[in-house]
N, C-alpha and C positions, 0 to 999 in steps of 0.2 A: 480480689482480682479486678473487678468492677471499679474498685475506686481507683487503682492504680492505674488503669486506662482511660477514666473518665478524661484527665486532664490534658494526654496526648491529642497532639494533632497532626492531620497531615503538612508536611513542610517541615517538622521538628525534626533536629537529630538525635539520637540514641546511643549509647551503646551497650554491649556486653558482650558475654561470653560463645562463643558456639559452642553449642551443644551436640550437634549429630548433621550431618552429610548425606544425605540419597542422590540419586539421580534427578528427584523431582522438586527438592529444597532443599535448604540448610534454614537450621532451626537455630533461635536463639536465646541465650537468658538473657533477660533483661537486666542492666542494672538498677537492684532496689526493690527485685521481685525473682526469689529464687528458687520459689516454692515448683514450678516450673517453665518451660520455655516457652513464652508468648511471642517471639518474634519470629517472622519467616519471608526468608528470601529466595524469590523463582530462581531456578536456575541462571537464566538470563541478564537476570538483574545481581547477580555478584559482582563481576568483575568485564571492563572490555577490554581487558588486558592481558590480565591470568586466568589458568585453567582453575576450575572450582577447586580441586584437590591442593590447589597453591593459597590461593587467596581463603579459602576458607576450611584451613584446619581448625579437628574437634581442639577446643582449649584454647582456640585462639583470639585476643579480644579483638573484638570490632565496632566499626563507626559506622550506621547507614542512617538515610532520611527515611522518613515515615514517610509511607505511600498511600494506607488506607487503616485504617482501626476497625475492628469488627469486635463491638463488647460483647453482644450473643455469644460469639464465638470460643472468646478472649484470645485475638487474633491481632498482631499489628503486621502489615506489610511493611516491606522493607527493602529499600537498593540501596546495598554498599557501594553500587557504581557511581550513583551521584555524590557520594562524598571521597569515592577515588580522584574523579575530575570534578571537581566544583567548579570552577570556572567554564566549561561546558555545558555541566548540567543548568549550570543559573542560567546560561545565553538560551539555552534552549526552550527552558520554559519561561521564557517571558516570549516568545516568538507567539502568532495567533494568527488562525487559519487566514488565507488571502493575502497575508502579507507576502510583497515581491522582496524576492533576495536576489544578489547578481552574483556571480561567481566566476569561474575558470573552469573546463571539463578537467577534471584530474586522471579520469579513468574510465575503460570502458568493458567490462565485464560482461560474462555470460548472460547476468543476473539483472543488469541497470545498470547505470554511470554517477560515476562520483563525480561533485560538482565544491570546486574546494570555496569556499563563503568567503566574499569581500570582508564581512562582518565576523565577529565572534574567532573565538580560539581554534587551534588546530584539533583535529582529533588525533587519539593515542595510537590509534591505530590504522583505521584506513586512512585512503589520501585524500580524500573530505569529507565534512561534514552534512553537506547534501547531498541527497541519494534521489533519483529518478527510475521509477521503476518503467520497462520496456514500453506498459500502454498509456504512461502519464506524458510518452516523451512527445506523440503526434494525435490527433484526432483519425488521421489513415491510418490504414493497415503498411506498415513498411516491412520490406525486402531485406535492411540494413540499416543497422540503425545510423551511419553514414551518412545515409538520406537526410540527419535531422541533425547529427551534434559527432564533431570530432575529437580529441585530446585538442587542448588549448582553445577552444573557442570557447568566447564570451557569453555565457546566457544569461538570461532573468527570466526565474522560474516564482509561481506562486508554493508559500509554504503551505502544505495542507497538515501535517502533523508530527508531532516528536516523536521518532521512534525510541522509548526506554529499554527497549531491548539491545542496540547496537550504539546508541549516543549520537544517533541522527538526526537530522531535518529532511524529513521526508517532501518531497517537489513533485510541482508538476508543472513539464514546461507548456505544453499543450492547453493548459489553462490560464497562458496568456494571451492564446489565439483566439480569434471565433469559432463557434462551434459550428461546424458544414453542416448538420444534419439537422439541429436548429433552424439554422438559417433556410436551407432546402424545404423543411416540410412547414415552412411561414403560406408557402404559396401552395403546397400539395393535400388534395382533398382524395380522400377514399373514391375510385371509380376514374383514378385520373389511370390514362397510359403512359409508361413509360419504356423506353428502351435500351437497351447498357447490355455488357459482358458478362459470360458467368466467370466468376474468379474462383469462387470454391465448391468441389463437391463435398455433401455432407449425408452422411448413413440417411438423413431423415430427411434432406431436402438439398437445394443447390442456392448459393450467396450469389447475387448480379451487383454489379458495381450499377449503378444511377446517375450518378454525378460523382465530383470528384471531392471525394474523401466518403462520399455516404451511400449504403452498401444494405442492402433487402434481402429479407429470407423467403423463399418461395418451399412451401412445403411439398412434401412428397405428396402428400394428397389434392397439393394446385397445381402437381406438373403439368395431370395430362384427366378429362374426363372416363378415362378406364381407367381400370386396374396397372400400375405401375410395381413390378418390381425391385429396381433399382433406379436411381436420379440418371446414371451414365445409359440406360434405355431410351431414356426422351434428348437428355443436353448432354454436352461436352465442354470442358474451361474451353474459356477462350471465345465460344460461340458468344454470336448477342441476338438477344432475343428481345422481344416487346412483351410484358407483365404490363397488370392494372392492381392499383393499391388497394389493398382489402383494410387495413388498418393502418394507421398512426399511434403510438406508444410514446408519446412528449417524456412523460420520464424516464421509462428504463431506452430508451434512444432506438427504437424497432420500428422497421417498417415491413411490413408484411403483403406480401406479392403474391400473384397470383399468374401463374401462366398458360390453363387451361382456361380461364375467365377472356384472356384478351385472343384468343384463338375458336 
């Protein structure tokens, strides 16, 4: 078995036989090795077209590319999707993180907007090939996403990754903006005061807006120097209050308030 996979690699194509269908894979024989079935394809990775039950009937031969090899295992991954669309699948993985892509809004779902690519083939299925998910689209919090992108308008978005699950280019348009909260705590030191709106209450504390787009947690234990039961006992949305910054969090983007400190 070992030798037979030594010489696989990922980017190769394959094929053979299916052997068996679950919910959680489809299993394959290789061709050249029939001793048993080495090959296995996620659910996801079968088809972006057809239901599994179509596209991978037991007995039925198939073509997919190598995703991963696991000789411990004697394991090779497998997406029949990329040799469904090849011309997709190739655009897609030559793309790398940062790159700008421009596009057309094609759509605008519950879920994120499809964003149909200047570049590269159509997709088989949905109506583009770049997908924005809801918080890549602004660095604010939006009411609608309206506010940022409609059917037909022009954007350029950074690609951040291939989605092999759906035959996407995952975007983000908001990173090709400045980031506010960046920019806002360049100048802001722990013990500084500040005063802004509360926008959200939360079980464990209440969100203030700060400036515009960047947004402080004030915990339930910095509302008030007593004992607090609920955030709605000391503030209400909409009030604004004056908080002082307990912390700065450069990476995960937090800024931490306090509103018993500046009272």
């Amino acid at each position: 078995m070992r030798s037979f996979l030594a010489p696989i690699q990922v980017g190769d194509v394959c094929s053979g036989v299916v052997a068996a269908t679950t919910r959680s894979e489809v299993t394959v024989t290789l061709d050249g090795f029939a001793a048993r079935p080495l090959g296995v394809v996620g659910p996801l990775d079968v088809s972006w077209q057809r239901r599994t039950a179509d596209a991978a009937a037991v007995g039925r031969r198939v073509t997919a590319e190598v995703l991963s090899v696991d000789l411990e295992e004697g394991r090779v991954g497998l997406s029949m999707a990329a040799t469904e669309n090849p011309e997709l699948w190739a655009f897609l993985k030559r793309l790398r993180a940062g790159r700008r892509l421009a596009g057309t809004v094609a759509a605008v779902e519950s879920f994120g907007v499809f964003v149909s690519l200047d570049e590269g083939p159509d997709h088989p299925v949905y109506p583009g090939v770049g997908f924005i998910t809801y918080p890549e689209l602004s660095w604010r919090r939006l009411e609608e996403v309206s506010e940022v992108v409609e059917v037909g308008q022009r954007v350029c978005c950074e690609f951040l990754q291939f989605d092999t699950w759906n035959g996407e280019a995952r975007l983000s348009l908001r990173a090709t903006r400045p980031d506010p909260f960046l920019r806002f705590v360049e100048g802001t030191a722990v013990g500084r005061r500040l005063t802004g709106p509360v926008t959200k209450i939360l079980p464990f504390g209440v969100v203030v807006q700060v400036a515009e787009g960047v947004e402080g947690l004030v915990h339930l234990s910095e509302l008030s120097a007593g004992p607090v039961g609920a955030p709605e006992d000391v503030v209400r949305v909409g009030e604004e209050i004056t908080v002082v910054v307990t912390d700065v969090d450069h990476e995960r983007r937090r800024l931490s308030l306090s509103l018993r400190a500046a009272t």
